[in-house]
The first five atom37 places (N, CA, C, CB, O) and aatype in JSON, in Angstrom:
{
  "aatype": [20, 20, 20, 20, 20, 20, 20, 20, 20, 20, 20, 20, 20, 20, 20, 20, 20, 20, 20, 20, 20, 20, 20, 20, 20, 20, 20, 20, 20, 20, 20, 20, 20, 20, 20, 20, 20, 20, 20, 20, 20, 20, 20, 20, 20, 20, 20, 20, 20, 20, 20, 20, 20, 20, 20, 20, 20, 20, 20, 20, 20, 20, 20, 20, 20, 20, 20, 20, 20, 20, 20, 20, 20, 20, 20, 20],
  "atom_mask": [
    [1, 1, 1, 1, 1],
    [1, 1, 1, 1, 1],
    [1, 1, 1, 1, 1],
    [1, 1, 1, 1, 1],
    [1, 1, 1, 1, 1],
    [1, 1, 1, 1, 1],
    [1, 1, 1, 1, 1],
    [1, 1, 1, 1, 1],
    [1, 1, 1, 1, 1],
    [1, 1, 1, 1, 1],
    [1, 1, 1, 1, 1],
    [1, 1, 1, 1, 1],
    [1, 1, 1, 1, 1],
    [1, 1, 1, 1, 1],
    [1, 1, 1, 1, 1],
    [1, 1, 1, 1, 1],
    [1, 1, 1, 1, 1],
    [1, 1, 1, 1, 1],
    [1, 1, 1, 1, 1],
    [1, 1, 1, 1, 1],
    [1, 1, 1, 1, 1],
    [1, 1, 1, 1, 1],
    [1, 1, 1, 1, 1],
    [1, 1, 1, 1, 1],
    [1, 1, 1, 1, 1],
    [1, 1, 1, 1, 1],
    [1, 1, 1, 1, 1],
    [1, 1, 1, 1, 1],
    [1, 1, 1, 1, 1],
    [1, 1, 1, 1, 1],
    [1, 1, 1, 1, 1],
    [1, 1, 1, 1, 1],
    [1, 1, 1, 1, 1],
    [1, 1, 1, 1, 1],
    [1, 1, 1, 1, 1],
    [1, 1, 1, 1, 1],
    [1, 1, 1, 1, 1],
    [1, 1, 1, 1, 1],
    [1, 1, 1, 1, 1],
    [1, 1, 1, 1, 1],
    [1, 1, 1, 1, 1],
    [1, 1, 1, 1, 1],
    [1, 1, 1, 1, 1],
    [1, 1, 1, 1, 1],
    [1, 1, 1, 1, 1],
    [1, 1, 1, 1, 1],
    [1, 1, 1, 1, 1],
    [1, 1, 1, 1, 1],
    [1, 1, 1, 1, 1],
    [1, 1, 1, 1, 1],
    [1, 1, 1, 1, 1],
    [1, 1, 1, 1, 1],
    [1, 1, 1, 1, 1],
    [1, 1, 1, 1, 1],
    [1, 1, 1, 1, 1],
    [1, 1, 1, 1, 1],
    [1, 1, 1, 1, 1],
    [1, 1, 1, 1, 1],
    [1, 1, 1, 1, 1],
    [1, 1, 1, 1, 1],
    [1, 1, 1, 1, 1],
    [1, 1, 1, 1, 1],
    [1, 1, 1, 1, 1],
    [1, 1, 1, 1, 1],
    [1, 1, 1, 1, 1],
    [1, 1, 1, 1, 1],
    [1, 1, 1, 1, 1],
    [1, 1, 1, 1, 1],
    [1, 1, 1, 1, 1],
    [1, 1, 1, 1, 1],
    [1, 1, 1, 1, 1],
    [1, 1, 1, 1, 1],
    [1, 1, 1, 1, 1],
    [1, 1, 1, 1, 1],
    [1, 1, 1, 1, 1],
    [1, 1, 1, 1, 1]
  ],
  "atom_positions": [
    [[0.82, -1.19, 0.0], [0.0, 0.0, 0.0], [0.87, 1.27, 0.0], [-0.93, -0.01, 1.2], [0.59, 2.28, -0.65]],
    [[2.05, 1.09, 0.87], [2.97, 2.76, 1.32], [3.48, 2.7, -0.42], [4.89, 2.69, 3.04], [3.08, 3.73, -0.95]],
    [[4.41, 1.56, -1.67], [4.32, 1.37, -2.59], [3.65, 2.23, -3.67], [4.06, 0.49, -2.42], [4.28, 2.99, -4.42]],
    [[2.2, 2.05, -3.67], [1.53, 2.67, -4.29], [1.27, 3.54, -4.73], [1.15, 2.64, -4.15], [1.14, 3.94, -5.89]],
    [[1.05, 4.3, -2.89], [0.6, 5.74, -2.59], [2.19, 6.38, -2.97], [-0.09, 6.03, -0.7], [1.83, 7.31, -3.7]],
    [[3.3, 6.46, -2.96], [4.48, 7.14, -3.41], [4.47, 7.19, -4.86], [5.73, 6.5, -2.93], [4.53, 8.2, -5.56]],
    [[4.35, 5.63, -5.33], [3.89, 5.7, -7.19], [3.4, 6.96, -7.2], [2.53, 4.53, -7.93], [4.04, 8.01, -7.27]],
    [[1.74, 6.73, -7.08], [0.8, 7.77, -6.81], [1.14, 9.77, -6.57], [0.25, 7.1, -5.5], [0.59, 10.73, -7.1]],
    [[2.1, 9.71, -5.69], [2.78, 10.8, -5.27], [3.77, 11.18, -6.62], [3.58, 10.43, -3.83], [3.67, 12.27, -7.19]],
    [[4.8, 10.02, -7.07], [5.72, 11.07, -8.4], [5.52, 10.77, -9.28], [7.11, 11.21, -8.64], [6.38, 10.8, -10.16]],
    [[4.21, 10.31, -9.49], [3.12, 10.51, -11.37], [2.68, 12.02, -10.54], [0.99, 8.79, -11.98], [3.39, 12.86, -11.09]],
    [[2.14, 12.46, -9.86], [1.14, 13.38, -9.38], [2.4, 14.72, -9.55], [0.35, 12.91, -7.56], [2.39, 15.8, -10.15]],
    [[3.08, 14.25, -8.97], [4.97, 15.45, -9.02], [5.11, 15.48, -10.3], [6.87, 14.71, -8.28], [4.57, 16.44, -10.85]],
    [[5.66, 14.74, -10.97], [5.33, 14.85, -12.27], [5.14, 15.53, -13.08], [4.77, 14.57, -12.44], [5.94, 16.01, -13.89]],
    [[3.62, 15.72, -12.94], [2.38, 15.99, -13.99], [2.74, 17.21, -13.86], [0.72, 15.61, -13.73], [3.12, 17.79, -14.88]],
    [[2.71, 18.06, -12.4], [2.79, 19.24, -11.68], [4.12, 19.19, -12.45], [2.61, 19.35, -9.93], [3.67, 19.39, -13.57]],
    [[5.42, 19.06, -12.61], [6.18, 19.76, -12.97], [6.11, 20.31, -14.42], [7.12, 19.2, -12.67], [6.55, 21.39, -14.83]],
    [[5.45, 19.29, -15.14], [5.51, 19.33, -16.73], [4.17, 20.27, -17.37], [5.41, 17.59, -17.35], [3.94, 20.64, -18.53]],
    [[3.3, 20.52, -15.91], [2.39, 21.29, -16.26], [2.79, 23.23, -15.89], [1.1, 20.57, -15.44], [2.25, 24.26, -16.29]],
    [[3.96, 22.97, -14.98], [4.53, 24.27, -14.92], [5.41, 25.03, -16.01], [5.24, 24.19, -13.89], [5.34, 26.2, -16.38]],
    [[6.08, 24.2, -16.32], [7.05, 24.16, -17.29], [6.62, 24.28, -18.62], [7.75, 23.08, -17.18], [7.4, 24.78, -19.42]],
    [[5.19, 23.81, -19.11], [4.37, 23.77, -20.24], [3.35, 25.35, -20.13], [3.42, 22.16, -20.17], [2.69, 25.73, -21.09]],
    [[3.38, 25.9, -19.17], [3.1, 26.96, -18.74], [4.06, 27.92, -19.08], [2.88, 26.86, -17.56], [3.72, 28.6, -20.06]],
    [[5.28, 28.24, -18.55], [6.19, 29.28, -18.78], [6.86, 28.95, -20.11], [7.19, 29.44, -17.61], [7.45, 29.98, -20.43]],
    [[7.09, 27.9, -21.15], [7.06, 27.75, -22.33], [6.44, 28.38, -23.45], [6.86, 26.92, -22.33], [7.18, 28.54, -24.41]],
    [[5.06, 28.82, -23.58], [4.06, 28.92, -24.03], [4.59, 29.91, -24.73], [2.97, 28.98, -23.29], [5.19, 30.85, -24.19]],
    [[4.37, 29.72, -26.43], [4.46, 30.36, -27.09], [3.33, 31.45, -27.52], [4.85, 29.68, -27.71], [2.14, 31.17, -27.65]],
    [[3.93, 32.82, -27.72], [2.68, 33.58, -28.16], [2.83, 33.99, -29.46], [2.36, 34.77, -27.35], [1.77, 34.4, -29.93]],
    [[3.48, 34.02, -29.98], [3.81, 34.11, -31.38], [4.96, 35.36, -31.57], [2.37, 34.38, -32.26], [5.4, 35.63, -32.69]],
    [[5.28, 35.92, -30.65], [6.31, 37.06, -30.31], [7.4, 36.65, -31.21], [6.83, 37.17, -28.65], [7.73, 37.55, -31.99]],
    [[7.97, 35.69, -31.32], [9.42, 35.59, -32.1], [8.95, 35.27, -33.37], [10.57, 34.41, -31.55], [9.96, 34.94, -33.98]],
    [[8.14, 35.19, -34.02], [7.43, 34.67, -35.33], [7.07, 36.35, -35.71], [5.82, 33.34, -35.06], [7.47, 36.76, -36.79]],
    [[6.47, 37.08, -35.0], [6.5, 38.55, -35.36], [7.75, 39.07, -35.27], [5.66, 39.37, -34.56], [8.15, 39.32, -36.41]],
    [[8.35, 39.28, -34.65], [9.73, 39.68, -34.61], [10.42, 39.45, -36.05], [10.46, 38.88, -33.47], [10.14, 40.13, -37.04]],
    [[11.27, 38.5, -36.04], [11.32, 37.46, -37.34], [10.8, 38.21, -38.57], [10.31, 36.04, -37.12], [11.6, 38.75, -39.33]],
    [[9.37, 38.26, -38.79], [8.93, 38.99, -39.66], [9.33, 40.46, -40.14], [7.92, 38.93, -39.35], [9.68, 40.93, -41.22]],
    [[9.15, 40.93, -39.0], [9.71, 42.53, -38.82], [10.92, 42.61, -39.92], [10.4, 42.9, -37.02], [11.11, 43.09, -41.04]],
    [[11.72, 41.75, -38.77], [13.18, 41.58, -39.15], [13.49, 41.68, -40.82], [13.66, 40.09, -38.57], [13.95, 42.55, -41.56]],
    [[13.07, 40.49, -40.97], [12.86, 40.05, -42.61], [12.45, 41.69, -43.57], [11.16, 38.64, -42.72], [13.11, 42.39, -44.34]],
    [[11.05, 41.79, -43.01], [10.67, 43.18, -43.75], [11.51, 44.37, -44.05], [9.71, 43.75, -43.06], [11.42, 45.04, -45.08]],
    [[12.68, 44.66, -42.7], [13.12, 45.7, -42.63], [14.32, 45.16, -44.09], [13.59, 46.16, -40.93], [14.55, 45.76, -45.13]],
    [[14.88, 43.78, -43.58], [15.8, 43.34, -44.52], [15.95, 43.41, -45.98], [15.83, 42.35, -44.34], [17.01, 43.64, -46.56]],
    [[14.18, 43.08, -46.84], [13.94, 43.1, -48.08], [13.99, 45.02, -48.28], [12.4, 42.13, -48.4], [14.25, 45.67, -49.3]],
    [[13.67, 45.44, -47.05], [12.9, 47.04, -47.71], [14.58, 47.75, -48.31], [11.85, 48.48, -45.87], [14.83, 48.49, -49.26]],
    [[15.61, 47.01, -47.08], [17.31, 47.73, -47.53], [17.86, 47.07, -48.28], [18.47, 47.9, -46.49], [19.01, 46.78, -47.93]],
    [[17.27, 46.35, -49.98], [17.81, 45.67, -50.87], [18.27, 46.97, -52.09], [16.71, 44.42, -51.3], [17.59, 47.87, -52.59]],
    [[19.7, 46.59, -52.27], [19.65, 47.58, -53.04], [18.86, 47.6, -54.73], [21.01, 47.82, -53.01], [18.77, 48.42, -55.65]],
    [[18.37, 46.17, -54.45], [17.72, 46.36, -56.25], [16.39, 46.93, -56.29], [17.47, 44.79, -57.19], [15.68, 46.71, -57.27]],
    [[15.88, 47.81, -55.09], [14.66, 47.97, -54.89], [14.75, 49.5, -55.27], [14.14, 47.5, -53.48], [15.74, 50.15, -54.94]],
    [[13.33, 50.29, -56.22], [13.48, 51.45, -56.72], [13.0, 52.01, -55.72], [12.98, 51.76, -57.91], [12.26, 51.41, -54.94]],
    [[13.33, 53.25, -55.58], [12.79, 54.04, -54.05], [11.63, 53.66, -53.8], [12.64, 55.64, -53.97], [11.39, 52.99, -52.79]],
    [[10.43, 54.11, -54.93], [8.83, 54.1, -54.68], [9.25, 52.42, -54.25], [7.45, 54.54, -56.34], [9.98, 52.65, -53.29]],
    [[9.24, 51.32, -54.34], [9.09, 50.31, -54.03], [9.81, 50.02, -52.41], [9.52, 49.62, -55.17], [9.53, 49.15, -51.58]],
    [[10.45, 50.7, -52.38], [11.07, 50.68, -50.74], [10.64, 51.5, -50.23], [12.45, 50.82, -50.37], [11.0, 51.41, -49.06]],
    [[9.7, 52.82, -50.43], [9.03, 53.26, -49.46], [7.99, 52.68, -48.77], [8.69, 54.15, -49.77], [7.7, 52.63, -47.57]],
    [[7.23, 52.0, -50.33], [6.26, 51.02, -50.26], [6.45, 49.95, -48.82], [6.38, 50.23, -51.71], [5.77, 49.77, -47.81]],
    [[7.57, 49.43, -49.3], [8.13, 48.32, -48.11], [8.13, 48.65, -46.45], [9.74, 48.05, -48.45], [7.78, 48.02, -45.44]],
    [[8.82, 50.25, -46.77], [9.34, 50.76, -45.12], [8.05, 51.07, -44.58], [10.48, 52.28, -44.95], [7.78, 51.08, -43.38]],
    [[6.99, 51.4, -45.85], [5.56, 51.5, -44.64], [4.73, 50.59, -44.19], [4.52, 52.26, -45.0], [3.89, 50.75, -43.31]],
    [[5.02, 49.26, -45.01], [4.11, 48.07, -44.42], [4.97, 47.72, -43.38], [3.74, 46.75, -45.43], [4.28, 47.31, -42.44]],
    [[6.73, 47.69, -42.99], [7.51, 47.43, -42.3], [7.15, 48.22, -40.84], [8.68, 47.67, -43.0], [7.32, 47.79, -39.7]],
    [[6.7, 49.24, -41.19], [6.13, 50.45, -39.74], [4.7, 49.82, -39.35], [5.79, 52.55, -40.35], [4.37, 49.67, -38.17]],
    [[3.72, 49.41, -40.67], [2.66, 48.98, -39.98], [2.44, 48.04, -39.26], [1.98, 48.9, -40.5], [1.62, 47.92, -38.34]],
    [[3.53, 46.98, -39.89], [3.43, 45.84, -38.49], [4.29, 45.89, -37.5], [3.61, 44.41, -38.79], [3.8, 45.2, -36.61]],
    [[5.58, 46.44, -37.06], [6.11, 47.38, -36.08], [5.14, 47.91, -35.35], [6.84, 48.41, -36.62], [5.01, 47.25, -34.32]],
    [[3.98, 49.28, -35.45], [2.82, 49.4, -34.9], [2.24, 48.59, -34.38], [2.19, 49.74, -35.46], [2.32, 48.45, -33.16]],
    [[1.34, 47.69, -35.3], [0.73, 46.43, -34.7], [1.02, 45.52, -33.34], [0.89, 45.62, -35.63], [0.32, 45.19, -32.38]],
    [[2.39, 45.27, -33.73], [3.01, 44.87, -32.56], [2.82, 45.56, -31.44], [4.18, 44.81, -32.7], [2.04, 45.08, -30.61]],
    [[3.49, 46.84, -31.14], [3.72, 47.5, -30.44], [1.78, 47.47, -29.84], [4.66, 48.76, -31.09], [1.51, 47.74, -28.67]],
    [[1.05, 47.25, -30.51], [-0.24, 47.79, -29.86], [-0.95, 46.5, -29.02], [-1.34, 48.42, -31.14], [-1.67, 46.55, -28.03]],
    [[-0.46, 45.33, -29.78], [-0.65, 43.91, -29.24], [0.13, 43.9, -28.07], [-0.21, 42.74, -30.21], [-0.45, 44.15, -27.01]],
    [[1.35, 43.66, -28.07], [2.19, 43.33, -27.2], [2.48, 44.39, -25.94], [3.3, 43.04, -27.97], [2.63, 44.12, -24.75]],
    [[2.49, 45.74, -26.65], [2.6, 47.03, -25.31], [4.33, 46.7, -25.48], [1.6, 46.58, -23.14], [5.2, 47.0, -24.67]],
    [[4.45, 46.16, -26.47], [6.48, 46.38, -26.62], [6.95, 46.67, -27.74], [7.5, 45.07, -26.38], [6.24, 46.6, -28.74]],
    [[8.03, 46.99, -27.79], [9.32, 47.09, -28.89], [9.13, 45.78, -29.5], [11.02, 47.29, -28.2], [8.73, 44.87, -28.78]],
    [[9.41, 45.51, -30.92], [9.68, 44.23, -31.19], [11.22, 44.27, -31.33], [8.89, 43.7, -32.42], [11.84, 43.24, -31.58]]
  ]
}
């Protein structure tokens, strides 16, 4: 019976650790926006790009910069 109930005890420890840990893991998609950003700012400073087409770029690059910033309440 004492056997059991300890089984019982570090399945139960366990669960609790992998349910903490699966907790502070948790992806929100923050580095997948970031990333993006990143990328955007990268294509907009290509030099084969004609101005009008890189302004084009640097303002969708600001709009999701914004976005972020309004989701998150941060800097990306």
């Amino acid at each position: 019976m004492k056997k059991v109930l300890i089984g019982l005890a570090i399945v139960l420890g366990v669960l609790i650790v992998m349910f903490i840990i699966g907790r502070n893991i948790k992806d929100d998609g923050r580095g997948d926006e970031r990333m993006a950003i990143k990328l955007c700012w990268e294509d907009q400073g290509k030099k084969s790009n004609t101005p009008a087409h890189a302004r084009f770029i640097a303002g969708m690059c600001e709009t999701m910069e914004s976005e972020f910033k309004k989701k998150y309440r941060a800097n990306p």
